[in-house]
VOGU-3710 file (C-alpha; in Angstrom, 3 decimals, decimal comma):
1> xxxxxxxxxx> 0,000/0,000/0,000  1,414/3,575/-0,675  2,048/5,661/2,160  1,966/8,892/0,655  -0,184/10,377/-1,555  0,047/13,747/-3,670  4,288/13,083/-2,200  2,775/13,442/1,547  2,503/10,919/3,994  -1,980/9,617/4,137
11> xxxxxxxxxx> -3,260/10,378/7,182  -5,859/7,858/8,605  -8,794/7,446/10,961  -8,538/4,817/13,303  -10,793/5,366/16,278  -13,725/7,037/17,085  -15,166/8,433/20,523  -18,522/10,416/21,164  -20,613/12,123/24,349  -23,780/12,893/22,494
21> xxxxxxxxxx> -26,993/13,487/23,324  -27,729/9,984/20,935  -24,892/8,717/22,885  -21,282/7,489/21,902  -20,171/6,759/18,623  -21,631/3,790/17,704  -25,262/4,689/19,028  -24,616/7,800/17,622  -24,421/6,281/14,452  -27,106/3,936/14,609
31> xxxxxxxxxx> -29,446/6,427/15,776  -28,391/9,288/13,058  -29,321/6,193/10,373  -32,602/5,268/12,015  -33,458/9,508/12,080  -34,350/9,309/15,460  -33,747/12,271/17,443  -31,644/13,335/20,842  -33,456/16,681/20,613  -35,499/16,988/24,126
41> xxxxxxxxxx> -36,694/19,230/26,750  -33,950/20,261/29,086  -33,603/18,702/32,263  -30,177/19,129/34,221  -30,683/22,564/34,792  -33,841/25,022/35,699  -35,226/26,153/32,528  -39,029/27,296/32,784  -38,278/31,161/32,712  -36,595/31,109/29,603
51> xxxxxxxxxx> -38,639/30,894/26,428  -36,706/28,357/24,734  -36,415/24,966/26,890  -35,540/22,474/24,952  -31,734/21,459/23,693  -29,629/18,595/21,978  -28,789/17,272/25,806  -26,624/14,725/27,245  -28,604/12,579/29,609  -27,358/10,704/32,641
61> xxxxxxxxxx> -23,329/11,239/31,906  -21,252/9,457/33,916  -17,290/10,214/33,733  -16,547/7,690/36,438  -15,175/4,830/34,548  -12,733/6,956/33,030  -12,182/10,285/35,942  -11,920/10,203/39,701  -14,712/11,917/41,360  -12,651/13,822/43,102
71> xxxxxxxxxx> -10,856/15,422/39,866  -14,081/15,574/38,273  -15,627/17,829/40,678  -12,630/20,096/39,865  -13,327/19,924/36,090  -15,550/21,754/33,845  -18,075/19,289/31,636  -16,944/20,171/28,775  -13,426/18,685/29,863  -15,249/15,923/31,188
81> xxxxxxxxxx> -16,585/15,565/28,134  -13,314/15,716/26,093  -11,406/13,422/28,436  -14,342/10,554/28,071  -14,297/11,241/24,024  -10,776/10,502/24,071  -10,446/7,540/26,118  -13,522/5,551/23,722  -11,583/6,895/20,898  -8,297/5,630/21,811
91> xxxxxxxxxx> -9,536/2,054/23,263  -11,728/1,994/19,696  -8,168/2,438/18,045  -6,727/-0,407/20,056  -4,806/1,715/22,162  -4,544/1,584/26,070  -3,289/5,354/27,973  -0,247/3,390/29,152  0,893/2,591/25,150  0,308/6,181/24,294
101> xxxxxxxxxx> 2,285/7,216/27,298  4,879/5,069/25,760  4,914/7,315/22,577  4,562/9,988/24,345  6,252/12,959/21,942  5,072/11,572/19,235  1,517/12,126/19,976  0,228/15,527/19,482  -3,427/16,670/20,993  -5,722/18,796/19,336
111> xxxxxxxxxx> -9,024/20,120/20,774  -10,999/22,611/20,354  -13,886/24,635/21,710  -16,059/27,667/21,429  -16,174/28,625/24,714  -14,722/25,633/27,145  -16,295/25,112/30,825  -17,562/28,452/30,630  -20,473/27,969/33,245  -17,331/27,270/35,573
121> xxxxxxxxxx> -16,612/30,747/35,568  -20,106/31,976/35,547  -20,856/30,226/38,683  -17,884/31,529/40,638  -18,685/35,354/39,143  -21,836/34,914/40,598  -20,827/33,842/44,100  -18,300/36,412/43,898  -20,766/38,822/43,335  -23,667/37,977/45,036
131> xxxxxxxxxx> -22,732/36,362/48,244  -20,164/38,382/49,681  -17,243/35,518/49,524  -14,557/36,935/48,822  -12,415/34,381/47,963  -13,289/32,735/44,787  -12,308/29,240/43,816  -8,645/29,897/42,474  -9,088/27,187/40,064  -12,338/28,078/38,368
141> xxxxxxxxxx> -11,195/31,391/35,985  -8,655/28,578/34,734  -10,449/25,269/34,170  -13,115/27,573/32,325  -10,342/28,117/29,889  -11,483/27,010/26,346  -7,872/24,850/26,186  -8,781/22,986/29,306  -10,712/20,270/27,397  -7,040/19,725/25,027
151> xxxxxxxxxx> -5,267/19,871/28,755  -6,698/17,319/30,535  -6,984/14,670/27,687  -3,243/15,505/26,703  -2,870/14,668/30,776  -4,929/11,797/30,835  -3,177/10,031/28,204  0,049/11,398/28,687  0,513/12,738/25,444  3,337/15,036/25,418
161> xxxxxxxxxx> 3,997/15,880/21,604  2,241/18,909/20,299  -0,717/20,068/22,238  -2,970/23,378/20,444  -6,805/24,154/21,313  -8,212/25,650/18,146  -11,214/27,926/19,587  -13,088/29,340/16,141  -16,341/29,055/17,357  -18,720/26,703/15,454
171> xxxxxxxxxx> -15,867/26,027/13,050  -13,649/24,951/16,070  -13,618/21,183/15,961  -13,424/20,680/12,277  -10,607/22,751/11,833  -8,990/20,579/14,873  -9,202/17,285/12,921  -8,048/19,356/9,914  -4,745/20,817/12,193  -4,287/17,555/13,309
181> xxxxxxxxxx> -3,801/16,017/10,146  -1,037/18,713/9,370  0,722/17,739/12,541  1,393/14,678/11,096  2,129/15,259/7,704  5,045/17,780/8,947  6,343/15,235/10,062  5,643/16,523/14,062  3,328/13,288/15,097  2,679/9,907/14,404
191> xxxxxxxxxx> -0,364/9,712/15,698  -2,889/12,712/16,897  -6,066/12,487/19,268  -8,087/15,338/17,983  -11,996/16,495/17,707  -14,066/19,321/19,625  -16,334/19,426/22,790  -18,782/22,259/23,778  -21,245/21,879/26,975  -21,981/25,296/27,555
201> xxxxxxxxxx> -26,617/24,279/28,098  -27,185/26,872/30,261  -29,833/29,299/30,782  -28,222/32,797/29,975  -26,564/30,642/26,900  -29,634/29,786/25,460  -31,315/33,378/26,688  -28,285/35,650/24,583  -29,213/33,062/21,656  -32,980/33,755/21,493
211> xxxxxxxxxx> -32,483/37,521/22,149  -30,331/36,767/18,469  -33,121/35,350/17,277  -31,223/32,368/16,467  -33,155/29,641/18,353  -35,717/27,706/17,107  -39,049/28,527/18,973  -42,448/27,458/19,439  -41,354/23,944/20,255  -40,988/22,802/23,515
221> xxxxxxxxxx> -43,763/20,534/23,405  -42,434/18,985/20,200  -38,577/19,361/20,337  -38,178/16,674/17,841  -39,802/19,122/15,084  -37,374/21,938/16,280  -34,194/21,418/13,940  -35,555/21,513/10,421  -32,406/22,710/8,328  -32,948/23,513/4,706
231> xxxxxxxxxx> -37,283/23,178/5,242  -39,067/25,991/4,039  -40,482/26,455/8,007  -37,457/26,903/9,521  -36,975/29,168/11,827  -33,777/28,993/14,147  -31,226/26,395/15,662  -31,117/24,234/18,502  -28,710/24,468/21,117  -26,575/21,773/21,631
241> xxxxxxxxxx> -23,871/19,833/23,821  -21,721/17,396/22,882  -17,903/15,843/21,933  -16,370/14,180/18,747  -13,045/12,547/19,383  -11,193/10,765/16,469  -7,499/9,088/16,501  -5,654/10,180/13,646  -2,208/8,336/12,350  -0,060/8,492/9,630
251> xxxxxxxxxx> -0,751/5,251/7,032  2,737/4,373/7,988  2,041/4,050/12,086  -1,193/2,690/11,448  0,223/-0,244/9,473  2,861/-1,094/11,418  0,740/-1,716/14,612  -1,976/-3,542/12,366  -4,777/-0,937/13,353  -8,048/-1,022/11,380
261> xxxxxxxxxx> -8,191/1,541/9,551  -11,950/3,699/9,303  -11,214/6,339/6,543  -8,884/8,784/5,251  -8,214/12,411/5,803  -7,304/13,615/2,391  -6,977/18,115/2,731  -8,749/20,406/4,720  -9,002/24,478/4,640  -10,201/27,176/6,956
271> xxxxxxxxxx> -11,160/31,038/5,329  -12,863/34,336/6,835  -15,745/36,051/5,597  -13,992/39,179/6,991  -17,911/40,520/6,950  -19,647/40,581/10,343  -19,799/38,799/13,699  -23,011/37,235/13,658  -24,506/38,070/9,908  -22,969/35,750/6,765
281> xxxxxxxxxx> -21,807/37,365/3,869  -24,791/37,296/1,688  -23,097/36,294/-1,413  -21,333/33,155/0,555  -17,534/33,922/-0,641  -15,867/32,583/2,847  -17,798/29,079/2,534  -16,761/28,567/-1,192  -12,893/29,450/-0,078  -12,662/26,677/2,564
291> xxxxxxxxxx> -14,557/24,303/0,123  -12,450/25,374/-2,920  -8,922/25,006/-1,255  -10,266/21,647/0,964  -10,585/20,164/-2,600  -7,628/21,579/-3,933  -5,961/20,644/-0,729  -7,047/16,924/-1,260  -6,320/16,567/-4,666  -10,349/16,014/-5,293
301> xxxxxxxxxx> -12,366/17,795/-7,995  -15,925/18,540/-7,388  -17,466/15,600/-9,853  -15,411/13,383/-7,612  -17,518/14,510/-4,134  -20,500/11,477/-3,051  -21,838/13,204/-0,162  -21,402/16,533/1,727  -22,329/16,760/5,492  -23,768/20,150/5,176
311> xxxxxxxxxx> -23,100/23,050/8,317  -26,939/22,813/8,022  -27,875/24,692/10,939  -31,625/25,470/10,507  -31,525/28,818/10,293  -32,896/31,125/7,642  -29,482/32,535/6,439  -27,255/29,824/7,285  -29,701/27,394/5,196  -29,437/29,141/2,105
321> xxxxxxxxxx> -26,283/30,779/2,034  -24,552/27,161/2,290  -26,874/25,680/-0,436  -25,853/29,188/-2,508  -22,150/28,779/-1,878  -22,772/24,674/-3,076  -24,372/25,811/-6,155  -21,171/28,300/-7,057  -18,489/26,191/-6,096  -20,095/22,314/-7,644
331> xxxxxxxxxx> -21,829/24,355/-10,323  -25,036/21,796/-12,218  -23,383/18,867/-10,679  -24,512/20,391/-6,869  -28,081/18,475/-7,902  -26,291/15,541/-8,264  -24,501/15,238/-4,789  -26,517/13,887/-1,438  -26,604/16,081/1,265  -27,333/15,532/5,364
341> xxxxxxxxxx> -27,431/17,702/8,248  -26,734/15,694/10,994  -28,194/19,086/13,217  -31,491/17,897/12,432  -30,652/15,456/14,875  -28,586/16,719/17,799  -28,591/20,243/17,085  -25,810/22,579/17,029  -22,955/21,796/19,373  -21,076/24,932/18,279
351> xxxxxxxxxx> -17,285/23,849/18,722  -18,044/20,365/18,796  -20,574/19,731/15,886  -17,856/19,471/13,503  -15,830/16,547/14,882  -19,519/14,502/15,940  -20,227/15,292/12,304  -16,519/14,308/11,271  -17,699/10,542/12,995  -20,882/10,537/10,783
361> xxxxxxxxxx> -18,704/11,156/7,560  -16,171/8,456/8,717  -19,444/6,020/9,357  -20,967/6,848/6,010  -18,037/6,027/4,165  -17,224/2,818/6,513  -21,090/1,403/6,009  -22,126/3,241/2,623  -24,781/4,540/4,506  -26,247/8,347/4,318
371> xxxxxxxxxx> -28,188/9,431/7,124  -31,019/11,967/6,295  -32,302/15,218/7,282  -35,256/14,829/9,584  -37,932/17,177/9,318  -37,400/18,188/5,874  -41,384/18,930/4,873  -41,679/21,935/2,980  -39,244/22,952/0,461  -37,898/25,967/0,088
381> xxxxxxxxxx> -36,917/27,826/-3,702  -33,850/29,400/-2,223  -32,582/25,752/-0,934  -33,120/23,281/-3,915  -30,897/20,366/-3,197  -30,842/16,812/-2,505  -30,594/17,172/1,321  -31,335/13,387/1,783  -34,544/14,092/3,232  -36,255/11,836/6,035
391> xxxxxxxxxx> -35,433/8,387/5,454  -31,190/7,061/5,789  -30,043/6,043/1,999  -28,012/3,385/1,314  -25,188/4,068/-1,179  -22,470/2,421/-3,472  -19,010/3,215/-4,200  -18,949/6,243/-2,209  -15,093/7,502/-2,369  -14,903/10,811/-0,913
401> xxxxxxxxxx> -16,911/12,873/1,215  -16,783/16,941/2,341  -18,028/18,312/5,708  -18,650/21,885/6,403  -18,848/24,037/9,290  -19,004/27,756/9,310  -18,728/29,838/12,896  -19,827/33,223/14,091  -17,073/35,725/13,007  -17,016/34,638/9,706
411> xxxxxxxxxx> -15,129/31,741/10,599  -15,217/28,477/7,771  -13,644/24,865/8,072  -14,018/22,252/5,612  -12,642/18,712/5,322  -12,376/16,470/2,767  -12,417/12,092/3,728  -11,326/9,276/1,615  -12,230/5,718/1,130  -9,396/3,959/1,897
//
């Protein structure tokens, strides 16, 4: 087998780890094909004065098997989270924490987040504030950190090679796998655990959302209906928690060790709209950068692309400047290429949709399976695609796939996958 490609060493996937609110990987998976959705009113935390109350939640987590209480209490969830990712990742690869200890600088950590444990250092502001302590936890300003998450799993396994925390809001955990990848074909790693966590469900999150008028509304007696990306009825996303975690190695490690190998990352690209915080550029020209140089990065022309897992967040804009930005960079063949939003199912984890929707791309290329869109009813004229709509759809000879995600601050990731 050749171990480099385009005269750079192939980077592979070979394990896979997931806190979800459809679970870890594998359910994750399964549940994504069966279109059955982890959407749900919120229960960890008070929520019946705010308007919008319902969320893509993680039920009943339980970091023991992998944490000591006692460090857990000290931790934020999201690095909870990240840490419990990793570990299902790297036992999926066939990899214990003592043999990546062993390999120690050669195995590079990348994780990123929007906006790490933040409720860690809401919490302690408000104590601060409110009940005259004046001595706040020393720890809790730092393990709200947004590179906490890339810390403690770069602790946990011992990984002492290169350790970054990309933090470009919802663009954040794509771009880490991307990163990753480069970490390895420099020649820096042989092997990087990488992906992107977010666990920020709180009330004044989901408040400063729906005072955006991002959220979907009008239903938290149906939260199932809520995420509708790319329907003619949509009307806002839903808020989301969650972690992707994915083993990366170079073709060359992978084989040695006799790892099964998942997929292959084959280029990746970030851009900036350079346009606005919150608003996208109306005429879409950040998204088609980081799709045009992910393909030219990957060595993969458009007519060559089975399946994109679309950004799809459900919202008005978002919806149709990503089909528009399609349509200019695939040209007539965009009607020809299957498209998913795996949001319509989990909603939008900000900083770590893109690596849980990284897993989905890996699992559609593994099982030729695409999973659909739920909620897709109504179409809309400004978003005339094939977005897979309702029911999963079995495919053959799918070779290469692109995932999107675009961020608040015009930020843009996209990654291209390969069959291997």
């Amino acid at each position: 087998m050749e171990l480099l490609r385009n005269g750079r060493p192939r980077i592979v996937v070979t394990g896979l780890g997931a806190v979800t609110a459809l679970g870890p990987a594998r359910s994750l998976w399964d549940n994504l094909k069966a279109g059955r959705s982890g959407i749900r009113r919120i229960e960890t935390i008070p929520i019946d004065h705010v308007p919008v109350q319902i969320g893509g939640e993680v039920r009943g987590f339980d970091p023991s098997a992998y944490i000591e209480h006692k460090e857990a209490r000290r931790m934020g969830r999201a690095s909870q989270f990240a840490v419990v990712a990793a570990a299902q990742a790297v036992e999926d690869a066939g990899y214990s924490p003592q043999m990546v200890e062993a390999e120690g600088e050669r195995v590079g950590v990348v994780i990123g987040s929007s906006l790490g444990a933040h409720e860690m250092a809401e919490q302690s502001t408000f104590k601060y504030k409110t009940t005259g302590f004046r001595k706040p936890n020393p720890l809790s300003l730092i393990n709200s950190l947004p590179n906490m998450p890339a810390h403690y799993v770069s602790r946990f396994l011992q990984a002492v090679g290169p350790l970054t925390a990309p933090s470009t809001a919802c663009a954040s955990g794509t771009q880490s796998v991307g990163e990753a990848g480069d970490l390895i074909r420099n020649g820096r790693c042989d092997m990087v655990v990488a992906g992107g966590v977010e666990a920020v469900l709180q009330d004044y999150a989901i408040a400063g959302f729906e005072a955006m008028d991002a959220l979907a509304t009008g239903y938290n007696d149906a939260p199932d209906k809520a995420s509708r990306p790319f329907d003619l009825n949509r009307n806002g996303f839903v808020f989301s928690e969650g972690c992707g975690v994915v083993v990366l190695e170079s073709l060359a490690h992978a084989l040695k060790r006799g790892a099964r190998i998942y997929a292959e990352v084959l280029g990746h690209a970030s851009s900036s709209d350079a346009y606005h915080i919150a608003a996208l550029d109306p005429e879409a020209k950040g998204a088609m950068r980081s799709m045009r140089w992910a393909l030219e990065d990957a060595h993969v022309t458009t007519e060559q692309i089975g399946y994109i897992n679309a950004h799809g967040t459900s919202t008005q804009q978002n919806d149709a400047f990503e089909t528009l930005a399609i349509k200019k960079i695939f040209g007539e063949q965009a009607y020809n290429v299957p498209i998913s939003s795996t949001k319509s199912m989990i909603g939008h984890a900000l900083g770590g949709s893109g690596a849980i929707e990284f897993i989905a791309c890996v699992m559609s290329i593994v099982e030729q399976v695409l999973h659909p869109t739920i909620n897709y009813e109504t179409p809309d004229p400004d978003c005339d695609l094939d977005y897979v709509p309702n029911i999963a759809r079995d495919v053959s000879n799918l070779k290469y796939v692109l995932s999107n995600s675009f961020g608040l601050g015009g930020q843009n990731a996209s990654i291209v996958l390969g069959a291997m």
